[in-house]
py3Dmol code that shows the C-alpha trace and the ligand (Angstrom):
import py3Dmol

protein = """\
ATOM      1  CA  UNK A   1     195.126  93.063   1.237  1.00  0.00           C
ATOM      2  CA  UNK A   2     191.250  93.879   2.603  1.00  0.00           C
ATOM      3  CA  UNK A   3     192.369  97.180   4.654  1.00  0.00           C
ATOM      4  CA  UNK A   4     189.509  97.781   7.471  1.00  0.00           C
ATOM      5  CA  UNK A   5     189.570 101.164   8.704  1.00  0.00           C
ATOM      6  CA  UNK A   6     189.452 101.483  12.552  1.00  0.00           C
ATOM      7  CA  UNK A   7     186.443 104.006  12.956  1.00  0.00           C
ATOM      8  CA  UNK A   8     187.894 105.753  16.312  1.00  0.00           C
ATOM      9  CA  UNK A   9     184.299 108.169  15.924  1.00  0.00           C
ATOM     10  CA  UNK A  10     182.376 105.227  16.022  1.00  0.00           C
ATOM     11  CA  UNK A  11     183.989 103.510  19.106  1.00  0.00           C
ATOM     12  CA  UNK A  12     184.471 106.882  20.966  1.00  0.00           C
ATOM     13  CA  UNK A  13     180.279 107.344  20.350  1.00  0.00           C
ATOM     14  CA  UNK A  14     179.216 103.735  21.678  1.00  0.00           C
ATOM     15  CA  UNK A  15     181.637 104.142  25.118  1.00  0.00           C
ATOM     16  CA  UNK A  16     180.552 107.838  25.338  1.00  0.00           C
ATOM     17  CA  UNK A  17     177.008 106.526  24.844  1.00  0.00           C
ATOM     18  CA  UNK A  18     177.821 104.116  27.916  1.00  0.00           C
ATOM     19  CA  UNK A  19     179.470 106.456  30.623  1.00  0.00           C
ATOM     20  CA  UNK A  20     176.227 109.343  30.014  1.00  0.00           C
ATOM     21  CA  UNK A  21     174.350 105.804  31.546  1.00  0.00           C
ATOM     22  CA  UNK A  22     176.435 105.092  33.945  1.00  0.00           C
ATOM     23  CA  UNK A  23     176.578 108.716  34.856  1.00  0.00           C
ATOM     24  CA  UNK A  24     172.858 108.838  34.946  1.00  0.00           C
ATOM     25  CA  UNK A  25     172.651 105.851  37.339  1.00  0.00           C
ATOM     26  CA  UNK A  26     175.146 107.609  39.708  1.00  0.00           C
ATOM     27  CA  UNK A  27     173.465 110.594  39.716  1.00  0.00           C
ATOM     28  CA  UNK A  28     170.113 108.355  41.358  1.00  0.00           C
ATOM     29  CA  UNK A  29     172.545 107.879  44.102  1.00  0.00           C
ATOM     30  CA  UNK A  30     173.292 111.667  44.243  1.00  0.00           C
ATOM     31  CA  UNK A  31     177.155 111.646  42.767  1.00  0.00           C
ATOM     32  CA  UNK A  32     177.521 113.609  39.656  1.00  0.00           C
ATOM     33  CA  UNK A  33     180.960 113.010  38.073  1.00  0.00           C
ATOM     34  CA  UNK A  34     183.201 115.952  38.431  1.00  0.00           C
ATOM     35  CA  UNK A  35     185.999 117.309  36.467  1.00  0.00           C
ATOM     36  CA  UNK A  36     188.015 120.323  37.045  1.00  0.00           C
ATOM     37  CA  UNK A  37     190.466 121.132  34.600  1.00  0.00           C
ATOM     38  CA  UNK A  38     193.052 124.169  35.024  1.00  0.00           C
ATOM     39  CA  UNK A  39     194.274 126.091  32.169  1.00  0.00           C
ATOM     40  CA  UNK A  40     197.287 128.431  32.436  1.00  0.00           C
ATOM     41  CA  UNK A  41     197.807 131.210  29.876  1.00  0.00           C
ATOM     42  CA  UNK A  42     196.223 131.314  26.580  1.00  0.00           C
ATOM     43  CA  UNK A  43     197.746 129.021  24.467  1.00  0.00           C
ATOM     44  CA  UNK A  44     195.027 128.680  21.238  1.00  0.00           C
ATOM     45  CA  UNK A  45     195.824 124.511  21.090  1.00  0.00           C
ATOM     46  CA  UNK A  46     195.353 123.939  24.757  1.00  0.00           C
ATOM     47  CA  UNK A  47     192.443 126.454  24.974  1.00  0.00           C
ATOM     48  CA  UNK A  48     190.530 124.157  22.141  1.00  0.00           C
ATOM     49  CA  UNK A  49     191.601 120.812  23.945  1.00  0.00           C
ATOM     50  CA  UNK A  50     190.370 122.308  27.403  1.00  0.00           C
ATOM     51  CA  UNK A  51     186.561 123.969  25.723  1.00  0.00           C
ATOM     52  CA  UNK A  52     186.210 120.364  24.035  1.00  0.00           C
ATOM     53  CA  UNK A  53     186.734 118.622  27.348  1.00  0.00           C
ATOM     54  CA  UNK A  54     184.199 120.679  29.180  1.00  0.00           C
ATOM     55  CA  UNK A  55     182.295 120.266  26.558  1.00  0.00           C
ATOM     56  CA  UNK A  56     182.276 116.658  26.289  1.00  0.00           C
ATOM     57  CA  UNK A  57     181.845 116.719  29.989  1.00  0.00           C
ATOM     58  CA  UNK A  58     178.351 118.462  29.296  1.00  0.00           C
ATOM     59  CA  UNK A  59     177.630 116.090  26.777  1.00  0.00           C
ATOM     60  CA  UNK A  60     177.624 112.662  29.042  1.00  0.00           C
ATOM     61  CA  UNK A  61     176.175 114.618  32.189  1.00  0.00           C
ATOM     62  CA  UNK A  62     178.784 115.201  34.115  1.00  0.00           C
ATOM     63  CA  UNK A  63     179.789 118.392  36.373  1.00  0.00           C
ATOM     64  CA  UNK A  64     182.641 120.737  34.717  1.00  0.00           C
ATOM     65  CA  UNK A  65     184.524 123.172  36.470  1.00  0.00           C
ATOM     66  CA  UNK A  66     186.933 125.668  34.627  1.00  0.00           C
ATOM     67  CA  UNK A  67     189.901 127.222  36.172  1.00  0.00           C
ATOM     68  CA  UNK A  68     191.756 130.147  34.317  1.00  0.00           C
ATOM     69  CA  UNK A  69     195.265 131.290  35.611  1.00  0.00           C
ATOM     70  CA  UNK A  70     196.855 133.833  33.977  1.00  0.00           C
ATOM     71  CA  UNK A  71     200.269 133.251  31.986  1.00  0.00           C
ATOM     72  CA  UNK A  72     202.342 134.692  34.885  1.00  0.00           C
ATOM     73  CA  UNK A  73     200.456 132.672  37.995  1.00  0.00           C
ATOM     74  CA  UNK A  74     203.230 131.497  40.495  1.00  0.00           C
ATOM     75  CA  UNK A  75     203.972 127.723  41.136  1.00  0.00           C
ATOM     76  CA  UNK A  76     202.909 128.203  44.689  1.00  0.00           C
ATOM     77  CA  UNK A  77     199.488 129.792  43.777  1.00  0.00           C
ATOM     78  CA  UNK A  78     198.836 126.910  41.129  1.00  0.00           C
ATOM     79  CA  UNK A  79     199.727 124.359  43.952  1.00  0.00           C
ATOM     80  CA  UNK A  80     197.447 125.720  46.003  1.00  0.00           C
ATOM     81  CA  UNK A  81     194.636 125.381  43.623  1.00  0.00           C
ATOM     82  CA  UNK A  82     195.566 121.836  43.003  1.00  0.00           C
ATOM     83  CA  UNK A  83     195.519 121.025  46.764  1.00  0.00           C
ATOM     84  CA  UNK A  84     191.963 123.196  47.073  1.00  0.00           C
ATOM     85  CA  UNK A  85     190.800 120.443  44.548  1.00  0.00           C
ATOM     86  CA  UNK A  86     192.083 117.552  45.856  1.00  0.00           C
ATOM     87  CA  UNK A  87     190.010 118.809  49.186  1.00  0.00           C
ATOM     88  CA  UNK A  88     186.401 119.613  47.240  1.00  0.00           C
ATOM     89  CA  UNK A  89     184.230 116.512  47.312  1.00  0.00           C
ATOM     90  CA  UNK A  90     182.001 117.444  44.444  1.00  0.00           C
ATOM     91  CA  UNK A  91     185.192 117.193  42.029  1.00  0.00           C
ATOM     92  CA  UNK A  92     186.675 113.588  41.637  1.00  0.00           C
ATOM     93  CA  UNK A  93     188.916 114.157  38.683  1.00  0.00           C
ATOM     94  CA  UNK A  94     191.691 116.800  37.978  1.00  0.00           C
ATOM     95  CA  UNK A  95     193.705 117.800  34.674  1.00  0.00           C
ATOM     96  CA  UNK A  96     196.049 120.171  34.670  1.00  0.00           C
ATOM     97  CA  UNK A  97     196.287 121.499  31.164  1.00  0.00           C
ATOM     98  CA  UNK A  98     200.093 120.941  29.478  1.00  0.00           C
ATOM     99  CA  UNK A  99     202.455 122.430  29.032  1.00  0.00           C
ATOM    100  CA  UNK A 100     203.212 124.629  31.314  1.00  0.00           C
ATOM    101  CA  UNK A 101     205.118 127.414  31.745  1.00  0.00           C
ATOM    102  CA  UNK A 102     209.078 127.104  31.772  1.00  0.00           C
ATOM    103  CA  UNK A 103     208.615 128.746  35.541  1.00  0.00           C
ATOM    104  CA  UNK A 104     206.580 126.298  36.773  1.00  0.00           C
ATOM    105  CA  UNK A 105     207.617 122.477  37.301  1.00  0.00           C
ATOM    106  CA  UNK A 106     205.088 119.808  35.633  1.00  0.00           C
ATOM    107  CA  UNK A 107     206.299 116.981  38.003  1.00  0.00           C
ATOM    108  CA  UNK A 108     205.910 118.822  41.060  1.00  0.00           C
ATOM    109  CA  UNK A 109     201.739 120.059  39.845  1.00  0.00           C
ATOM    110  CA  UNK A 110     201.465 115.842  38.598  1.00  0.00           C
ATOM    111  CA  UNK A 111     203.030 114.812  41.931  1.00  0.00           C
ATOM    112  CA  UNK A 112     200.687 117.364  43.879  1.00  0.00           C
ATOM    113  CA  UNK A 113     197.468 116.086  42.034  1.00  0.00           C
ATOM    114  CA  UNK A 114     195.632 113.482  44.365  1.00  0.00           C
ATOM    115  CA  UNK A 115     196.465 110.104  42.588  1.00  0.00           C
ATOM    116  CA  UNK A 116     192.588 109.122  43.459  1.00  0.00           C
ATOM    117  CA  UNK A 117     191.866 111.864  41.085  1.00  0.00           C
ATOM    118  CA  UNK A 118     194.618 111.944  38.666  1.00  0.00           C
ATOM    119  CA  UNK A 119     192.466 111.105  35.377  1.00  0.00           C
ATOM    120  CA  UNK A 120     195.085 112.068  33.323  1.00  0.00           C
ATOM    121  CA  UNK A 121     197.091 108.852  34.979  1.00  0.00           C
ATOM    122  CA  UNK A 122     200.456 110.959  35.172  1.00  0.00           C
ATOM    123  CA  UNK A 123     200.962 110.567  38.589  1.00  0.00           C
ATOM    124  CA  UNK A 124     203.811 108.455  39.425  1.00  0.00           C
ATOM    125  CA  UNK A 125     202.056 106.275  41.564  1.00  0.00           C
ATOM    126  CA  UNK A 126     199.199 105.339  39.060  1.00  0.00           C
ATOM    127  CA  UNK A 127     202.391 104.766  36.109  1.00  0.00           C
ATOM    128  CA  UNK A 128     203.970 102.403  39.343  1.00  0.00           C
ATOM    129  CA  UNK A 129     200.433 100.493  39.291  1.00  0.00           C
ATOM    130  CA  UNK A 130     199.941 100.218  36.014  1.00  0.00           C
ATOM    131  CA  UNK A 131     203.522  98.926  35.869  1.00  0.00           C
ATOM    132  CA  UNK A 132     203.147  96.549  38.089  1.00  0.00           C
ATOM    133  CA  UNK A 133     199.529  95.357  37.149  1.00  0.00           C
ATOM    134  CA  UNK A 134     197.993  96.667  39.212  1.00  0.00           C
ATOM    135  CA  UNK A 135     194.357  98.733  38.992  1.00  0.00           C
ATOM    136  CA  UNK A 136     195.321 102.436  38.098  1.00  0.00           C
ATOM    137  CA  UNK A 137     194.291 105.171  36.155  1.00  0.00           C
ATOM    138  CA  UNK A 138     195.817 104.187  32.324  1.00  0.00           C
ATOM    139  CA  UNK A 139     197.172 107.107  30.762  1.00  0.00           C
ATOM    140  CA  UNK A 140     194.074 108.240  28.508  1.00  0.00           C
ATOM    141  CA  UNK A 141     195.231 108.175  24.964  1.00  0.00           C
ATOM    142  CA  UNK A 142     196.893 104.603  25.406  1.00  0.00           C
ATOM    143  CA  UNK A 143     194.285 103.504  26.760  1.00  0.00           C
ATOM    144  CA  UNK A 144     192.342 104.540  23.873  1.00  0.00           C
ATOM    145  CA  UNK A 145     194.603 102.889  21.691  1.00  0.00           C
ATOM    146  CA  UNK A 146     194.065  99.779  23.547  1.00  0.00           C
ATOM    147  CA  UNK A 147     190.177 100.163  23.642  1.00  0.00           C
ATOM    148  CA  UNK A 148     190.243 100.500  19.829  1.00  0.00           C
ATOM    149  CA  UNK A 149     191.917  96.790  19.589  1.00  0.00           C
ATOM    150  CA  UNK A 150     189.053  95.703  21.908  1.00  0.00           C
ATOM    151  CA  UNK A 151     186.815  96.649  20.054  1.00  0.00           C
ATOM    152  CA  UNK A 152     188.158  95.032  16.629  1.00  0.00           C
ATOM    153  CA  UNK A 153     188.749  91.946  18.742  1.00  0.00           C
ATOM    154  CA  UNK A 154     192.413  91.872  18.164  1.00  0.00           C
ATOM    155  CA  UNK A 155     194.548  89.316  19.526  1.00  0.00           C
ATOM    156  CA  UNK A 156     197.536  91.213  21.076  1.00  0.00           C
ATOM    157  CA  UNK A 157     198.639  88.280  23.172  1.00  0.00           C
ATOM    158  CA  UNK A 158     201.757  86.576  21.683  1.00  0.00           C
ATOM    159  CA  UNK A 159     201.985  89.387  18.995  1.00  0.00           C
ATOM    160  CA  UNK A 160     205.160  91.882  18.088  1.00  0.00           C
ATOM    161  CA  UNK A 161     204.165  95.495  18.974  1.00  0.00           C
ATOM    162  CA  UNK A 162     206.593  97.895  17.952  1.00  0.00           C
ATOM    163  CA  UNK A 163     205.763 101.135  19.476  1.00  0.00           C
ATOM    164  CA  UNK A 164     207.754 104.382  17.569  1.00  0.00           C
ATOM    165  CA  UNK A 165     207.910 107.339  20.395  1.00  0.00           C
ATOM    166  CA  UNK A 166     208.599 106.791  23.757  1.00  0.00           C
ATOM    167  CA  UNK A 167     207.187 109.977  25.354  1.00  0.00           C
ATOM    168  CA  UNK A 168     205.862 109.879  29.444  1.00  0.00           C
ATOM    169  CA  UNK A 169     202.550 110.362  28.158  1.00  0.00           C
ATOM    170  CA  UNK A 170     202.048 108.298  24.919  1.00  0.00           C
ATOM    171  CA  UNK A 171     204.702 105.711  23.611  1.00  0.00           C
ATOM    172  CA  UNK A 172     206.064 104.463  27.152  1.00  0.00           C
ATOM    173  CA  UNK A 173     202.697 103.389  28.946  1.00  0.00           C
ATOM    174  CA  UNK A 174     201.188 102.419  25.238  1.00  0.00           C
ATOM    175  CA  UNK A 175     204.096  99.662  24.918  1.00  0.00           C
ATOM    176  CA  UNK A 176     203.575  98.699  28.792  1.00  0.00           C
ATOM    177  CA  UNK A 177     199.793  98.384  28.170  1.00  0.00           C
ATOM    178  CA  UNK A 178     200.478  95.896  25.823  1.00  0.00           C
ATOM    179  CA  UNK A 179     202.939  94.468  27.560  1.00  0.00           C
ATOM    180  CA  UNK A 180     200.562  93.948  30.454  1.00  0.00           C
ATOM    181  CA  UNK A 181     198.616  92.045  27.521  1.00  0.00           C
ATOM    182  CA  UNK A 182     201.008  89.603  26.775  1.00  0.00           C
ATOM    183  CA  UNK A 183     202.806  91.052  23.753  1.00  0.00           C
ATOM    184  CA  UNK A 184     206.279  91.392  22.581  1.00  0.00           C
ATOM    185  CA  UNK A 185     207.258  95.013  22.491  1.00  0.00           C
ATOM    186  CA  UNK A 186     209.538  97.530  20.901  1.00  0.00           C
ATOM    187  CA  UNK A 187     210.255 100.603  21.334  1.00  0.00           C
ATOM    188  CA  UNK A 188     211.705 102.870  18.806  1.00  0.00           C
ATOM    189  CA  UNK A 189     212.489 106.578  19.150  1.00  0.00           C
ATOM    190  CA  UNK A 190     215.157 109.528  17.866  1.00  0.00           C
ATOM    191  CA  UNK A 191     218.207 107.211  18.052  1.00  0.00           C
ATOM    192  CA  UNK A 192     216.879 104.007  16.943  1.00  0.00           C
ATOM    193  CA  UNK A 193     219.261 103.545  13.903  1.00  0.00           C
ATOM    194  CA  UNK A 194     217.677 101.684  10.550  1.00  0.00           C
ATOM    195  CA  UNK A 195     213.672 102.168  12.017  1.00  0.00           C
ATOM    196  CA  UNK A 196     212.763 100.282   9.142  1.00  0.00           C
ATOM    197  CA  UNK A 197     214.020  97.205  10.481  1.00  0.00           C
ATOM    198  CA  UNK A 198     211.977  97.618  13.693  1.00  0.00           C
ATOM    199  CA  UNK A 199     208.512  98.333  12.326  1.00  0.00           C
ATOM    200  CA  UNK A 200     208.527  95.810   9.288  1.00  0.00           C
ATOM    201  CA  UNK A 201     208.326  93.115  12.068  1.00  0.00           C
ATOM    202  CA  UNK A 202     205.583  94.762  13.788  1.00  0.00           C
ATOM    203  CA  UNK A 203     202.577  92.624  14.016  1.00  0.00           C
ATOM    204  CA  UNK A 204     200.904  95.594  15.564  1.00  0.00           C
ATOM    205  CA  UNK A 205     202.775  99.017  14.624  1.00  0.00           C
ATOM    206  CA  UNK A 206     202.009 102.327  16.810  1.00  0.00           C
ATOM    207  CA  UNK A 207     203.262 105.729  15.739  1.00  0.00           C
ATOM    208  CA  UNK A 208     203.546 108.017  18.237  1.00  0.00           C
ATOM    209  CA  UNK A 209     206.212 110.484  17.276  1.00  0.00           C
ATOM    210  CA  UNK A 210     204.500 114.121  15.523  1.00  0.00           C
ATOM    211  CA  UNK A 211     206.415 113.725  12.378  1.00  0.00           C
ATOM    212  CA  UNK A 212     204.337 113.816   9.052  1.00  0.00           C
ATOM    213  CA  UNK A 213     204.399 110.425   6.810  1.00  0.00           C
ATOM    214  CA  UNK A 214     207.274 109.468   9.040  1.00  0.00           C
ATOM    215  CA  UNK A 215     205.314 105.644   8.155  1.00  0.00           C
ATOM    216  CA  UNK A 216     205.479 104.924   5.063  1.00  0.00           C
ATOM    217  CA  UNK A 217     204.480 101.430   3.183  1.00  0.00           C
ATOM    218  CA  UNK A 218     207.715 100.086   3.040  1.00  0.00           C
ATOM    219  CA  UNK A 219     207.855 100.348   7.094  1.00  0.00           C
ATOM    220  CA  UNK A 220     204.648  98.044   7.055  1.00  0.00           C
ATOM    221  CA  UNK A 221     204.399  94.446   7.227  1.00  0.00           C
ATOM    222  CA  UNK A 222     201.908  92.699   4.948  1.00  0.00           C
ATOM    223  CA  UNK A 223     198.929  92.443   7.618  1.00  0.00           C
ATOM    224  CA  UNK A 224     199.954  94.391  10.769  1.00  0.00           C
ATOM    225  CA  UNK A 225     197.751  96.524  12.161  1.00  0.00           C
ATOM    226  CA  UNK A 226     198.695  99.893  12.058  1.00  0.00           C
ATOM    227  CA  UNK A 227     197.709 102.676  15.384  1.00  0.00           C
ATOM    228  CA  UNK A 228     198.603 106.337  14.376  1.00  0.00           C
ATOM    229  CA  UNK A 229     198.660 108.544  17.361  1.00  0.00           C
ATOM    230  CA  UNK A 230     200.240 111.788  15.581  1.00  0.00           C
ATOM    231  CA  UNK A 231     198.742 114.745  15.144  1.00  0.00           C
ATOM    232  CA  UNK A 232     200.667 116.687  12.928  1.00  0.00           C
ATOM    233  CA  UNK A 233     199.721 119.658   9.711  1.00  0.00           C
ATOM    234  CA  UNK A 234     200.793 119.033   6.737  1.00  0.00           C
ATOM    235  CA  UNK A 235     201.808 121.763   4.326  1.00  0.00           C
ATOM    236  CA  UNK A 236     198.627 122.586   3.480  1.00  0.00           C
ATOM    237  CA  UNK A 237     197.470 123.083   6.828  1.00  0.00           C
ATOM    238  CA  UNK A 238     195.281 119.771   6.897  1.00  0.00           C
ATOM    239  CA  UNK A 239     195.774 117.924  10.356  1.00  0.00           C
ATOM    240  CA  UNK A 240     196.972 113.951   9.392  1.00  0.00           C
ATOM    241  CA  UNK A 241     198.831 111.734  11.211  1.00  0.00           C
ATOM    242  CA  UNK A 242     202.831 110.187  11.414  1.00  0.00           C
ATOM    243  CA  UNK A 243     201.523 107.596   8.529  1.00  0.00           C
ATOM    244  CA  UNK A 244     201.383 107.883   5.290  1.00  0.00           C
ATOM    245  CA  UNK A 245     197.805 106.161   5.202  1.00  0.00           C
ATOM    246  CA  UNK A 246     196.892 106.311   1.526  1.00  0.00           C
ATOM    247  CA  UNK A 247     199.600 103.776   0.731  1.00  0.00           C
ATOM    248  CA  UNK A 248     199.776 101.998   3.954  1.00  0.00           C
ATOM    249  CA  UNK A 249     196.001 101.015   3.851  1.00  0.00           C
ATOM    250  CA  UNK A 250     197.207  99.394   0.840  1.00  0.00           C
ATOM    251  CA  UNK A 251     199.231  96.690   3.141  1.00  0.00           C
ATOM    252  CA  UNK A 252     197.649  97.456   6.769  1.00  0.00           C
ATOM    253  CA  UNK A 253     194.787  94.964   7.745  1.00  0.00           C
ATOM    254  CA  UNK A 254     193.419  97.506  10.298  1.00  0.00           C
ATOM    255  CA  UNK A 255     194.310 101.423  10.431  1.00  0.00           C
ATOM    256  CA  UNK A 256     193.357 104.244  12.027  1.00  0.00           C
ATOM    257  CA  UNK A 257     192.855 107.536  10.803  1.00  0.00           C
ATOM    258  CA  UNK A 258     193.676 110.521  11.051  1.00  0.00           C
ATOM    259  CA  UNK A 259     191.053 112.579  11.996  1.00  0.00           C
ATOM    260  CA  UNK A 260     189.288 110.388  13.226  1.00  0.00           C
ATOM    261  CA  UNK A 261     190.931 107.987  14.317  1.00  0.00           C
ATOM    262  CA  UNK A 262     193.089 107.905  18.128  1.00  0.00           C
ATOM    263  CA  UNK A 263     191.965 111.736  18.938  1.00  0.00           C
ATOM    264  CA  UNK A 264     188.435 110.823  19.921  1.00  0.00           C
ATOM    265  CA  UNK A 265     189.325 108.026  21.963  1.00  0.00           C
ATOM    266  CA  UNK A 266     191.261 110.065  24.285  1.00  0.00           C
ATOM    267  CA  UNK A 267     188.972 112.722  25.017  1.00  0.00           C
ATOM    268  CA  UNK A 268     186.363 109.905  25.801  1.00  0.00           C
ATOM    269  CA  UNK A 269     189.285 107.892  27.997  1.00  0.00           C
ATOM    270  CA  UNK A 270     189.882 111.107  30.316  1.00  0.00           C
ATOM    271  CA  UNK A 271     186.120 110.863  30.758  1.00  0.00           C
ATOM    272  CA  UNK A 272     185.786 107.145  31.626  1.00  0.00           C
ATOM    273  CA  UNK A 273     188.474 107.726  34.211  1.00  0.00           C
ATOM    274  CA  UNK A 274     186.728 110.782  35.623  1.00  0.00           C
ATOM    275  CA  UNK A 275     183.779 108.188  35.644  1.00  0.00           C
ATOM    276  CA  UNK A 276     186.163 105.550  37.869  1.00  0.00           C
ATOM    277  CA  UNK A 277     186.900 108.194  39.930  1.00  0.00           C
ATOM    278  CA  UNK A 278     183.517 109.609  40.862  1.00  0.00           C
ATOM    279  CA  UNK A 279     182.691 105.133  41.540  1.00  0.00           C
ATOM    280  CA  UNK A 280     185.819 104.719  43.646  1.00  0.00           C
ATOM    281  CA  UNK A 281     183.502 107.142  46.065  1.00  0.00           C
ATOM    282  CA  UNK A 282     181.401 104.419  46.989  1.00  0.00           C
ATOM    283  CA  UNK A 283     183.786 102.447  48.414  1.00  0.00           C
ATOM    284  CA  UNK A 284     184.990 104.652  50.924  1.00  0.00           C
TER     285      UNK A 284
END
"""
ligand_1 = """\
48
NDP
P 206.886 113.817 22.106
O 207.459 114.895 21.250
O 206.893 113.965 23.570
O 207.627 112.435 21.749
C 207.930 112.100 20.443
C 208.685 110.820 20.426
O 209.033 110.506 19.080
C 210.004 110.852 21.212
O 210.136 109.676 21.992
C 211.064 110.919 20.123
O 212.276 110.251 20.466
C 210.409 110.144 19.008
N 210.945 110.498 17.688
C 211.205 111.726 17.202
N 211.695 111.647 15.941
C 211.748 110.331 15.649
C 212.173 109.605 14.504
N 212.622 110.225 13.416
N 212.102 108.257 14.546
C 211.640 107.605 15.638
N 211.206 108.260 16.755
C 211.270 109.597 16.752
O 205.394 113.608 21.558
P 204.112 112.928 22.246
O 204.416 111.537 22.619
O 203.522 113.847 23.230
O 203.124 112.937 20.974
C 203.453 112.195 19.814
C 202.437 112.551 18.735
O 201.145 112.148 19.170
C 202.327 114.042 18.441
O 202.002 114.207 17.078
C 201.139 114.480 19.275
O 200.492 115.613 18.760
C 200.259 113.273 19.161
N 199.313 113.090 20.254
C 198.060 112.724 19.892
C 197.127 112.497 20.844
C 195.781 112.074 20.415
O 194.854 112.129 21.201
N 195.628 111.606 19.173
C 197.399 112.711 22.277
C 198.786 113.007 22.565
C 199.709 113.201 21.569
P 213.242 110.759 21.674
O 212.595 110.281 22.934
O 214.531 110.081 21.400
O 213.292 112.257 21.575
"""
view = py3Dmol.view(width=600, height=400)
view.addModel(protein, "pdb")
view.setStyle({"model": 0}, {"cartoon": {"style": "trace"}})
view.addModel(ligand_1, "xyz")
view.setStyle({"model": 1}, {"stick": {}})
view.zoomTo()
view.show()
């Protein structure tokens, strides 16, 4: 089997490429794309994801505002800041950095965040749209995953996705994005019994659970094309994925990477959504 490696860098660069334009052409009509992004406490892996946001932000010409709360902020206080965001005009997307926490509810900060700025598309009434078809704000790292298959030109219509994870944020909107496409999905998750017998059907096979080599070749039909969203160490501290990819290239047509691969997608997602956001100004 001819394995193609899908070059999530590569596709991350050309959209990035195309937002700092469209950014630039907003800007001539005096909007500059704004993103505020809250970070509670000082957890190291949130703290990177947050500083490469901003930075990314930077990057493609957009405005970045930090906020810093400390470990021990309220719920009421945080609240507040989310409502004083909702209200500023130069910010049109918001991201509330997870988790948070254990005293301070994540549905009630998602449910306070505007949904005409939720970027992050976690607000019940953009998962309700995209359920229903309807124009929302996708969820940024399935939408990623979606943008990749774009890109290759693969025909999802008609074809078996089996999607392994069924998280809020990753597995359940990935498999109703492709739904919305016209595939056949499956999900798969803790107490799926026999996996195996799940993913070897998959014409298009998406791991999205955190668990090292978790996909192995013998999971893999000859041909599928095969999305890994996990980020996981292994045991010698190198970051990889939920797929064993040295032998599963040997059966995949297309896979993705790990680094490499999904991770810069969704960084670029949050920012083509911030760039949506900052548009669906105009029209009102
Ligand atoms: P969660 O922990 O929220 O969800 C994991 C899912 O995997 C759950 O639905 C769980 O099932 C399922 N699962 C656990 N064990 C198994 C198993 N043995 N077989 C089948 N399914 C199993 O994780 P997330 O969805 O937030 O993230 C998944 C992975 O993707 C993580 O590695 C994360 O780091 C990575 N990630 C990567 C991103 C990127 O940009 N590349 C962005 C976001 C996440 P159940 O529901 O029954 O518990």
């Amino acid at each position: 089997m001819t394995m193609n490696l899908i070059d999530g860098k590569e596709i991350a660069r050309q959209k990035r490429s195309f937002i700092a334009e469209e950014v630039e052409k907003l800007k001539k009509e005096g909007i500059i794309p704004g993103l505020a992004v809250i970070l509670v406490g000082n957890n190291p892996a949130s703290k990177t994801y947050v500083t490469n946001k901003e930075r990314t932000c930077r990057e493609l010409g957009m405005h970045s505002v930090l906020i810093e709360l400390d470990e021990d902020v309220s719920e009421q206080v945080l609240l507040e800041k989310v409502m004083e965001l909702n209200a500023d005009p130069d910010i049109h997307g918001i991201l509330v950095q997870m988790p948070l926490p254990k005293h301070i509810s994540e549905i009630k900060v998602i449910e306070t965040i505007s949904p005409d700025k939720d970027v992050d598309g976690f607000h019940p009434v953009n998962i309700g749209r995209m359920m229903t078809g309807q124009d929302a704000f996708l969820p940024c790292t399935p939408y990623g995953v979606i943008e990749m298959l774009d890109f290759i030109n693969a025909d999802i219509s008609g074809k078996h996705v089996v999607v392994v994870g069924r998280s809020n944020i990753v597995g359940k909107p990935a498999g109703q994005l492709f739904l919305n496409k016209n595939a056949t999905v499956t999900y798969c998750h803790s107490k799926s019994t026999d996996l195996m017998q799940y993913t070897r059907q998959a014409d298009i096979l998406v791991a999205a659970v955190g668990k090292v080599n978790l996909i192995t070749k013998d999971h893999v039909k000859e041909g599928a094309i095969v999305i890994d969203v996990g980020m996981n160490r292994n045991n010698e501290g190198k970051l990889c994925g939920d797929v064993d990819f040295d032998n599963v290239k040997e059966v995949a047509s297309y896979i993705t990477p790990v680094p490499g691969g999904v991770g810069p997608m969704t960084i670029t997602m949050l920012m083509f959504n911030t760039l949506k956001a900052a548009k669906s100004i105009r029209n009102k």
